[in-house]
PDB file as gemmi writes it, atoms N, CA and C in Angstrom:
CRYST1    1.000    1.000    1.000  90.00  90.00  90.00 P 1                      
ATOM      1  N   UNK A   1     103.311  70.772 106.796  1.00  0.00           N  
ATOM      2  CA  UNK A   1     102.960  71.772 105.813  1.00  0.00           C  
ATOM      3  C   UNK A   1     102.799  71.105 104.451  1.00  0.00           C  
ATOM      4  N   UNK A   2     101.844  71.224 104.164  1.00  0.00           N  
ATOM      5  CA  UNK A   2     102.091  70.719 102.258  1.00  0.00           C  
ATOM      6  C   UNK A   2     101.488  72.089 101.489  1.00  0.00           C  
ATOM      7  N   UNK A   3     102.071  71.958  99.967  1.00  0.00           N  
ATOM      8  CA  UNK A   3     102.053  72.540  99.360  1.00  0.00           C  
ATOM      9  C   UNK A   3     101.177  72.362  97.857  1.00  0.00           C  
ATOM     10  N   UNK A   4     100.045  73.574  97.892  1.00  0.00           N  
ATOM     11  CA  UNK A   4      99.425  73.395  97.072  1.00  0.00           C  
ATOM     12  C   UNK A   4      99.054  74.110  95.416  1.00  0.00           C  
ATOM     13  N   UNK A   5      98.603  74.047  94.696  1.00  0.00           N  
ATOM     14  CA  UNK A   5      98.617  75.349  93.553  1.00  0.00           C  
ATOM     15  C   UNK A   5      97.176  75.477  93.880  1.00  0.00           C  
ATOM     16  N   UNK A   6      96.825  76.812  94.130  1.00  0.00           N  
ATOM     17  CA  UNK A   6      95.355  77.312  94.228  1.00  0.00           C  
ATOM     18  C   UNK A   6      95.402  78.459  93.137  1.00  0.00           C  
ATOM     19  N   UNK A   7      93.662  78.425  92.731  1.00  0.00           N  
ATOM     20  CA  UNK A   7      93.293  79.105  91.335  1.00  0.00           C  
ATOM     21  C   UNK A   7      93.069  80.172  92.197  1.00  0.00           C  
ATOM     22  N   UNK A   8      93.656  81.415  92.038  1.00  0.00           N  
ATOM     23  CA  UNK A   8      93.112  83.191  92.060  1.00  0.00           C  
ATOM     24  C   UNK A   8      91.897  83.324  92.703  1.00  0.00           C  
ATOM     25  N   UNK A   9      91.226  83.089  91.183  1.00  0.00           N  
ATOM     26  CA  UNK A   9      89.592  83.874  91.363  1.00  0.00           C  
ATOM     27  C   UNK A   9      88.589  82.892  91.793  1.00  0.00           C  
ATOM     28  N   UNK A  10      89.278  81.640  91.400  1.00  0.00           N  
ATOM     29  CA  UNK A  10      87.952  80.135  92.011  1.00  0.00           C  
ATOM     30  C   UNK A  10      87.913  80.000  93.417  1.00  0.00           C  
ATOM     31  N   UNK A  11      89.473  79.738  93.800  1.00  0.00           N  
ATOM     32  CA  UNK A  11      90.221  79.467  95.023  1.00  0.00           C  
ATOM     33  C   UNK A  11      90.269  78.096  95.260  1.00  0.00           C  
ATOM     34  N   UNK A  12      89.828  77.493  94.089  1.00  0.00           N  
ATOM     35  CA  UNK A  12      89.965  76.194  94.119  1.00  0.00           C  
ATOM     36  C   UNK A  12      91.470  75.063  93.894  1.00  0.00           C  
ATOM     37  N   UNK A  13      91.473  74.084  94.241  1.00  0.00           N  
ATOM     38  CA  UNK A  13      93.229  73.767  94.272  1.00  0.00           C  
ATOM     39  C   UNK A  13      93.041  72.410  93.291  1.00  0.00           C  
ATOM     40  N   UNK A  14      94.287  72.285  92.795  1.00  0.00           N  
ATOM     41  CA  UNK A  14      94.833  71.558  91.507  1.00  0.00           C  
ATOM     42  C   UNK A  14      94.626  70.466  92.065  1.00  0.00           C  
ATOM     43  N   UNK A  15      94.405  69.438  91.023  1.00  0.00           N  
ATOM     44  CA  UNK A  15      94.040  67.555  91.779  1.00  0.00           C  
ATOM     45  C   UNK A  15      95.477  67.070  90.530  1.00  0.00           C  
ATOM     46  N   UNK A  16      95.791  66.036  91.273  1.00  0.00           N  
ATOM     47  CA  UNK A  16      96.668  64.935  90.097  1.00  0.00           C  
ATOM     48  C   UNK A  16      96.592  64.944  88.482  1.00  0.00           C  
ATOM     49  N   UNK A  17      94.953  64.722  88.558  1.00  0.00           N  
ATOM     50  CA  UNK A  17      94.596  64.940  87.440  1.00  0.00           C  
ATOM     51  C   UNK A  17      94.556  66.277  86.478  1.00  0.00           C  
ATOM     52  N   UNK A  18      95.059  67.311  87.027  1.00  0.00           N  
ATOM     53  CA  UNK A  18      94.911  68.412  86.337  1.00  0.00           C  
ATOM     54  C   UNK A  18      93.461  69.192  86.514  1.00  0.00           C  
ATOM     55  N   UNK A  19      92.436  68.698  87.560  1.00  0.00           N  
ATOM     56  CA  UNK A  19      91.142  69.216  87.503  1.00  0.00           C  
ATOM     57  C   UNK A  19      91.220  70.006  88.828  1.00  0.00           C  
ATOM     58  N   UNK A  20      90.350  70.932  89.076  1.00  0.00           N  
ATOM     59  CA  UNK A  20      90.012  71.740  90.485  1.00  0.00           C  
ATOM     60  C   UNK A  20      89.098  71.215  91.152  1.00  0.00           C  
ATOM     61  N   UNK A  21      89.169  71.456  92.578  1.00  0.00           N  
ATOM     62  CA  UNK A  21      88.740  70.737  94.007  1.00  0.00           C  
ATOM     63  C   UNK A  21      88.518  71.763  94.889  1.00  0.00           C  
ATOM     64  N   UNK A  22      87.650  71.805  95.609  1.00  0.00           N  
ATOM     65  CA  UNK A  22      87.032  73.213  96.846  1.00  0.00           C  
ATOM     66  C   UNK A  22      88.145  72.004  98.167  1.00  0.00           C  
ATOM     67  N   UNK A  23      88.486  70.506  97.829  1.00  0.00           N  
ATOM     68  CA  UNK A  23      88.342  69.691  99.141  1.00  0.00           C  
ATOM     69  C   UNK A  23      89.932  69.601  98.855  1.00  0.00           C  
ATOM     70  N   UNK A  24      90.550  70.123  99.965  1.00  0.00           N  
ATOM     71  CA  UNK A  24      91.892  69.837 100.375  1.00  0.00           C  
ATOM     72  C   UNK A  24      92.374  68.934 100.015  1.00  0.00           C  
ATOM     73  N   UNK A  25      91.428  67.654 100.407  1.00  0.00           N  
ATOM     74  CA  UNK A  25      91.842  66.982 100.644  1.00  0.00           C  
ATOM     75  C   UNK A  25      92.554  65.628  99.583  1.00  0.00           C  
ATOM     76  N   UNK A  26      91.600  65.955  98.434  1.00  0.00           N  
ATOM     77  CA  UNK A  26      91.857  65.990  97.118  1.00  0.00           C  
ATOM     78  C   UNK A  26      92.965  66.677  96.111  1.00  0.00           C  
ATOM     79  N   UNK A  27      93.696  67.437  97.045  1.00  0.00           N  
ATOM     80  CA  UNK A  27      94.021  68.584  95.818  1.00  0.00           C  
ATOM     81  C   UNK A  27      95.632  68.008  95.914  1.00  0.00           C  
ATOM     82  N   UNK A  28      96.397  68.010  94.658  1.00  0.00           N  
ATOM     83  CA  UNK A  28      97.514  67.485  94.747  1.00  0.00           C  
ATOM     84  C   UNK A  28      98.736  68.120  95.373  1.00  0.00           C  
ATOM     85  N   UNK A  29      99.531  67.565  96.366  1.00  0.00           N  
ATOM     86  CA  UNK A  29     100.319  67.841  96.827  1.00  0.00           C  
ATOM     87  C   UNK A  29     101.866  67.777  96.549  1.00  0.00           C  
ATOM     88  N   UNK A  30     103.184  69.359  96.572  1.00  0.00           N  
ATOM     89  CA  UNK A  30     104.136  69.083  95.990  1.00  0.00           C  
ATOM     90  C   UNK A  30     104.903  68.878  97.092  1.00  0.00           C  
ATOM     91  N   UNK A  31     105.993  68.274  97.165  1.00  0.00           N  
ATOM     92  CA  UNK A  31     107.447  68.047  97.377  1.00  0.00           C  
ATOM     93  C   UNK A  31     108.132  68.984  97.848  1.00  0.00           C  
ATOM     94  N   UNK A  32     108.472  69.716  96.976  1.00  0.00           N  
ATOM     95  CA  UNK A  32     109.270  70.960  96.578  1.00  0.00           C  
ATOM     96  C   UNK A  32     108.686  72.263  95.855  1.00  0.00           C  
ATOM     97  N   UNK A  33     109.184  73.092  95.608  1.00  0.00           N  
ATOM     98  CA  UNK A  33     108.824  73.886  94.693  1.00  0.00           C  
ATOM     99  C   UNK A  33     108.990  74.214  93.749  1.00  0.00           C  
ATOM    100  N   UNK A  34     109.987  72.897  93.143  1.00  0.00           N  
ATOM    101  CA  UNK A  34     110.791  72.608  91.821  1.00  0.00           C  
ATOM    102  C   UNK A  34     109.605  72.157  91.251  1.00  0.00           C  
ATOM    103  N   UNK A  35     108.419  70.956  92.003  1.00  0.00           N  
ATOM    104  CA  UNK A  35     107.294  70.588  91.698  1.00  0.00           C  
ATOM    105  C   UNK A  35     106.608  71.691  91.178  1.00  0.00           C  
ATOM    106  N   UNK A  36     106.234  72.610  92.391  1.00  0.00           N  
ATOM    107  CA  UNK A  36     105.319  73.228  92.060  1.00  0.00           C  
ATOM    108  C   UNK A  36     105.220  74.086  90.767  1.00  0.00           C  
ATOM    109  N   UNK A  37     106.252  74.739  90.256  1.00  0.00           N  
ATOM    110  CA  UNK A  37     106.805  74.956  89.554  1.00  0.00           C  
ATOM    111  C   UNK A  37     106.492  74.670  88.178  1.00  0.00           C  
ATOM    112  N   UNK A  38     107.264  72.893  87.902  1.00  0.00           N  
ATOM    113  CA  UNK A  38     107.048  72.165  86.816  1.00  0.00           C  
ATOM    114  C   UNK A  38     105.494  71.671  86.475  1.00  0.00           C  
ATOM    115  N   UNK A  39     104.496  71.834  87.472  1.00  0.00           N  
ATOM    116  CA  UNK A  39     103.531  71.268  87.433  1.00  0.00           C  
ATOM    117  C   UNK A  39     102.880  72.557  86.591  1.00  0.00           C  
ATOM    118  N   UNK A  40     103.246  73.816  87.496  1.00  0.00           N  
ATOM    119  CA  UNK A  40     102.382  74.747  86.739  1.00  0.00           C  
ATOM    120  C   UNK A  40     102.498  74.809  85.169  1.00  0.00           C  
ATOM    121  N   UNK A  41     103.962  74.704  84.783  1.00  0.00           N  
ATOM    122  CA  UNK A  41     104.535  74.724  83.440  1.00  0.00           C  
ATOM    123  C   UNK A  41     103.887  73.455  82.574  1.00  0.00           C  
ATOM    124  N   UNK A  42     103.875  72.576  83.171  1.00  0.00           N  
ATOM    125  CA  UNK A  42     102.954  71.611  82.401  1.00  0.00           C  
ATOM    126  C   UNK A  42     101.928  71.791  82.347  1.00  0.00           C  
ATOM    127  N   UNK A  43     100.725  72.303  82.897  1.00  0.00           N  
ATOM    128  CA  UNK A  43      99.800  72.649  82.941  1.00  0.00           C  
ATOM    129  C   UNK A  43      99.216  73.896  81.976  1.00  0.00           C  
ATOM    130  N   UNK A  44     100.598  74.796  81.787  1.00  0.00           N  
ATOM    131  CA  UNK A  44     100.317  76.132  81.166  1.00  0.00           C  
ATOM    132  C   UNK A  44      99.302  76.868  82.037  1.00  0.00           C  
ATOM    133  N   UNK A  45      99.563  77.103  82.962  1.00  0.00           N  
ATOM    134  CA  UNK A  45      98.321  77.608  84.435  1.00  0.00           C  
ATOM    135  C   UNK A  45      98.722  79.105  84.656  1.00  0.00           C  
ATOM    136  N   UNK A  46      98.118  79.457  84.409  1.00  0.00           N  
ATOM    137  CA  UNK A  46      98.107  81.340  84.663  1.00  0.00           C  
ATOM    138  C   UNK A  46      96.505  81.161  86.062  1.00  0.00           C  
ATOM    139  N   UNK A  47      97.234  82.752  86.504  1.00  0.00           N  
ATOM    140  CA  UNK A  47      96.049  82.968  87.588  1.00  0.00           C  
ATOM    141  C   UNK A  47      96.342  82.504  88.596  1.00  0.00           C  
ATOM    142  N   UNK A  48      97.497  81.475  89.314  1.00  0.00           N  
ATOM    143  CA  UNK A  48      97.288  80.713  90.517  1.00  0.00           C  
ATOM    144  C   UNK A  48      98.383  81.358  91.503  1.00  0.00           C  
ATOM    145  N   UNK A  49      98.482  80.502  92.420  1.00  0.00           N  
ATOM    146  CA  UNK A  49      99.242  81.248  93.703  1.00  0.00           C  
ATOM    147  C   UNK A  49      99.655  79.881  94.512  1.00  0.00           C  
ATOM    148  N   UNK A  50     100.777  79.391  95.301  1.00  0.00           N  
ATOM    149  CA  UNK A  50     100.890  78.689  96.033  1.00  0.00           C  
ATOM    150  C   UNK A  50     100.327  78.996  97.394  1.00  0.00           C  
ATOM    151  N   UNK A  51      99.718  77.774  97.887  1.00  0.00           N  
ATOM    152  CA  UNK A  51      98.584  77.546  98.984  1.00  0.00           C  
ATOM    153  C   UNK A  51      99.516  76.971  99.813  1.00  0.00           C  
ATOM    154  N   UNK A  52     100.773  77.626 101.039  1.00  0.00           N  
ATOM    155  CA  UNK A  52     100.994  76.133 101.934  1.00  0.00           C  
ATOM    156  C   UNK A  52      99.831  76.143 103.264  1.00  0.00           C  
ATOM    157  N   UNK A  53      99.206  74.791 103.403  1.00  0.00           N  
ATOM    158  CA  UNK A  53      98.403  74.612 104.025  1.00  0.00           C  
ATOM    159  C   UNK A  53      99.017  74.185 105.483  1.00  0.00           C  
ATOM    160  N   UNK A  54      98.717  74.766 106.482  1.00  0.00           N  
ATOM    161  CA  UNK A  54      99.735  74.753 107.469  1.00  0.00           C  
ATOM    162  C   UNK A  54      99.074  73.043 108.223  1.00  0.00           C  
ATOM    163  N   UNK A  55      97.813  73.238 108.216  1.00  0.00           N  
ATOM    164  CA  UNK A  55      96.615  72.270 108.861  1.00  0.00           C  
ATOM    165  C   UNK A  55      96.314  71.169 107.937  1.00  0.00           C  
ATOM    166  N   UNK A  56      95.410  70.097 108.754  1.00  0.00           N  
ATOM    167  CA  UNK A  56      94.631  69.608 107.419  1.00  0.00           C  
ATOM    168  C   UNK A  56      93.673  69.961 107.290  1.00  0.00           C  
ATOM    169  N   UNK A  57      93.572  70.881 107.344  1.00  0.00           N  
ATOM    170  CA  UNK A  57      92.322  71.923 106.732  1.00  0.00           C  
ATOM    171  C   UNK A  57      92.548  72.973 106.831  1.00  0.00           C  
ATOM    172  N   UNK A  58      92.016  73.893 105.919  1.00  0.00           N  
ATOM    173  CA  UNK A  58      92.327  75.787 105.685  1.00  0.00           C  
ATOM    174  C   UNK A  58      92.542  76.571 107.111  1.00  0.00           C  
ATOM    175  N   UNK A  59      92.884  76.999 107.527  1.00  0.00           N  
ATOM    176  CA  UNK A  59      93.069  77.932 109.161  1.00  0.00           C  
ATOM    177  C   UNK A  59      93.887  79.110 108.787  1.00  0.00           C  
ATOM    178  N   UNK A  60      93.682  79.975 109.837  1.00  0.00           N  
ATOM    179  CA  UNK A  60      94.369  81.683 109.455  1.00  0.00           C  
ATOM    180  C   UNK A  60      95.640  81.123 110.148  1.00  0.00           C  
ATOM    181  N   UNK A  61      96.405  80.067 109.405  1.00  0.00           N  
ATOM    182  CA  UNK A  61      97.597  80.024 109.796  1.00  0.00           C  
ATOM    183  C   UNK A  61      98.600  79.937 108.424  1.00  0.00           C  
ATOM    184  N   UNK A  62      97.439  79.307 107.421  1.00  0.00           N  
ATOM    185  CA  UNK A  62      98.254  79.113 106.046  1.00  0.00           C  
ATOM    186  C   UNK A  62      98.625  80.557 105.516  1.00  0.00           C  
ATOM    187  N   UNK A  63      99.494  80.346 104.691  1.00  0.00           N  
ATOM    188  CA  UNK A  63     100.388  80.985 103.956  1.00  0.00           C  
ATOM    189  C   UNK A  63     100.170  81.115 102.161  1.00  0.00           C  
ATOM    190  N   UNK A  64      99.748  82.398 101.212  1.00  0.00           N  
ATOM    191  CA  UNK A  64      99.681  82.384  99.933  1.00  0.00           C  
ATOM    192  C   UNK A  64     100.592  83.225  99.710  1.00  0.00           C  
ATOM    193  N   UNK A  65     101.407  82.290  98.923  1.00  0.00           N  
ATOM    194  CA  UNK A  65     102.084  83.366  98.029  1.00  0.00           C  
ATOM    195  C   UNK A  65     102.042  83.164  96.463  1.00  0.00           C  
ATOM    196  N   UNK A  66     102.017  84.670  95.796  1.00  0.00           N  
ATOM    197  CA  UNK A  66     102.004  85.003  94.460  1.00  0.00           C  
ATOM    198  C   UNK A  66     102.652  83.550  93.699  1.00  0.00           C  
ATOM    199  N   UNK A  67     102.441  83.261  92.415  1.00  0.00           N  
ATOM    200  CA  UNK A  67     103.092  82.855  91.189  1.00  0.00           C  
ATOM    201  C   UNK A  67     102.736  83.080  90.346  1.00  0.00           C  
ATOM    202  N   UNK A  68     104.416  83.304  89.338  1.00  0.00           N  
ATOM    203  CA  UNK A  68     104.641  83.691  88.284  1.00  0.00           C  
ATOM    204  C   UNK A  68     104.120  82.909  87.349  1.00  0.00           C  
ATOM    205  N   UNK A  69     103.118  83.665  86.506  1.00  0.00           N  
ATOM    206  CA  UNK A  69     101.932  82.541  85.451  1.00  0.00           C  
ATOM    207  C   UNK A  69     103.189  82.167  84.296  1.00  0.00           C  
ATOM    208  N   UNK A  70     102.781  81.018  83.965  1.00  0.00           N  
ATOM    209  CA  UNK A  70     103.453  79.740  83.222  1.00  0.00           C  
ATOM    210  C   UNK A  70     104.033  80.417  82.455  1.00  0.00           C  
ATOM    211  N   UNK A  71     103.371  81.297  81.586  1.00  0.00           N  
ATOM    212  CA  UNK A  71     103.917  82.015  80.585  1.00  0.00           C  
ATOM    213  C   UNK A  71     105.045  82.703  80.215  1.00  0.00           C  
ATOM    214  N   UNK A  72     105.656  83.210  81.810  1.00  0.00           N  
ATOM    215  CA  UNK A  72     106.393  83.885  82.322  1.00  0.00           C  
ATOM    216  C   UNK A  72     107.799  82.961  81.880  1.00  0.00           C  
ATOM    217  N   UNK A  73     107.393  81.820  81.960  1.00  0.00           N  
ATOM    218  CA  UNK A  73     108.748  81.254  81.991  1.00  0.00           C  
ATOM    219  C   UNK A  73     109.255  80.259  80.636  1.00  0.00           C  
ATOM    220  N   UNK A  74     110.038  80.384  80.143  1.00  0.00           N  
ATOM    221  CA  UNK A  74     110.222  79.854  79.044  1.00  0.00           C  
ATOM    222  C   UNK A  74     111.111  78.818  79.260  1.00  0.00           C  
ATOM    223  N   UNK A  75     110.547  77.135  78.246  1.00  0.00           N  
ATOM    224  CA  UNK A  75     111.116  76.395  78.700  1.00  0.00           C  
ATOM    225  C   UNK A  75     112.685  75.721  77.952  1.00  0.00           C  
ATOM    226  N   UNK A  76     112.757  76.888  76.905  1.00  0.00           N  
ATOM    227  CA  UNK A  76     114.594  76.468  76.656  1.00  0.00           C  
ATOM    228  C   UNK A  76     115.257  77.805  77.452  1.00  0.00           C  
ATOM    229  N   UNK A  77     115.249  78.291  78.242  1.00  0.00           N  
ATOM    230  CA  UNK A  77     116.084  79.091  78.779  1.00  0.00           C  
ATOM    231  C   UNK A  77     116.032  78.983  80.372  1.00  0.00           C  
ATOM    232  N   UNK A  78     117.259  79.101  81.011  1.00  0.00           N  
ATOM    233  CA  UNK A  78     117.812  78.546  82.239  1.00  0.00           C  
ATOM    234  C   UNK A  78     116.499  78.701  82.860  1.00  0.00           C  
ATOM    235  N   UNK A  79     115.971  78.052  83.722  1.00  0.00           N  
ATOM    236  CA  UNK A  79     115.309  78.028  84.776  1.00  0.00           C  
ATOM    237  C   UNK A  79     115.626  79.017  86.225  1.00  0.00           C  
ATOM    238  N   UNK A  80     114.913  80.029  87.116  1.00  0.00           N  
ATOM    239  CA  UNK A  80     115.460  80.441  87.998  1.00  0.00           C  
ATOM    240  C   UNK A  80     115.552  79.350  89.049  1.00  0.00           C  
ATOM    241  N   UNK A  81     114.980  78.813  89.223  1.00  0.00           N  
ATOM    242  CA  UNK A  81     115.392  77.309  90.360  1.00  0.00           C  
ATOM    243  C   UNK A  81     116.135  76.935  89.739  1.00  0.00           C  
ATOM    244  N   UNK A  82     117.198  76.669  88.904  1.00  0.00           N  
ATOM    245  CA  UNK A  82     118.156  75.918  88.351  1.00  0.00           C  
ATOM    246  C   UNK A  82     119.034  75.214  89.502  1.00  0.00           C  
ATOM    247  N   UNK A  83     119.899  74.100  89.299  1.00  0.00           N  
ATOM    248  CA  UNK A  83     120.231  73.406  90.520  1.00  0.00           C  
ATOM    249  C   UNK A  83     121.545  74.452  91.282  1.00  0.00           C  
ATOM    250  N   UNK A  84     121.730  75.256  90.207  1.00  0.00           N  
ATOM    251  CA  UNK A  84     122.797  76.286  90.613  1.00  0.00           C  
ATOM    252  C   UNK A  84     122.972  77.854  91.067  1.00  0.00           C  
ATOM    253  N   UNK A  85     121.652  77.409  91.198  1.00  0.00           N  
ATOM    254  CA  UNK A  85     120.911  78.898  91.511  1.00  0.00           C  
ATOM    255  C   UNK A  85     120.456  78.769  93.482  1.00  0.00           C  
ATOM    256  N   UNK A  86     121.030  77.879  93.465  1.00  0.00           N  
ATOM    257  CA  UNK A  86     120.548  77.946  95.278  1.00  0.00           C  
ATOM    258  C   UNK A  86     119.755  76.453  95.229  1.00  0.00           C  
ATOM    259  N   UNK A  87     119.543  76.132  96.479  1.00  0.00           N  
ATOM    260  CA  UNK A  87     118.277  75.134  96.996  1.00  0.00           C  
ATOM    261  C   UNK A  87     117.336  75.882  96.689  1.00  0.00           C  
ATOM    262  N   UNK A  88     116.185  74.972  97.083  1.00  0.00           N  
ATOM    263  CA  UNK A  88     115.021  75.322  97.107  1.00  0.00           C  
ATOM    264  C   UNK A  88     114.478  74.757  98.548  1.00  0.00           C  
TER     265      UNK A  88                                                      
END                                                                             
């Protein structure tokens, strides 16, 4: 399974570089979801949704779920992933 940030309305997915990709295969992959997370926050990324891609390629097997746009989260106040807030 890897895990991806996909744009809403493009449906296009995040590269290393901070740019969008139609190609999987390109598109940067997180770890965790502490990643996914921090990446969005660095990014300041509204609009997106986590992509886990079950395949190496798109199939009605993957999984989207909602995320909370960057904005949402402010970065001097506790984090909800905090290390004390559960695993991830």
């Amino acid at each position: 399974m890897k895990r991806l940030i996909r744009n809403k309305r493009t449906k296009k997915f995040l590269t290393s570089e901070g740019t969008w990709t139609t190609d999987v295969s390109t598109a940067q992959e997180f770890a965790t979801m502490r990643a996914v997370i921090k990446a969005e926050q660095e990014h300041d990324l509204t609009g997106v949704e986590l992509f886990l891609l079950m395949e190496n390629k798109p199939s009605s097997y993957d999984v989207v779920l909602p995320l909370r746009d960057a904005k949402g989260f402010s970065k001097t106040k506790k984090h909800p992933l905090s290390p004390n807030e559960g695993s991830v």
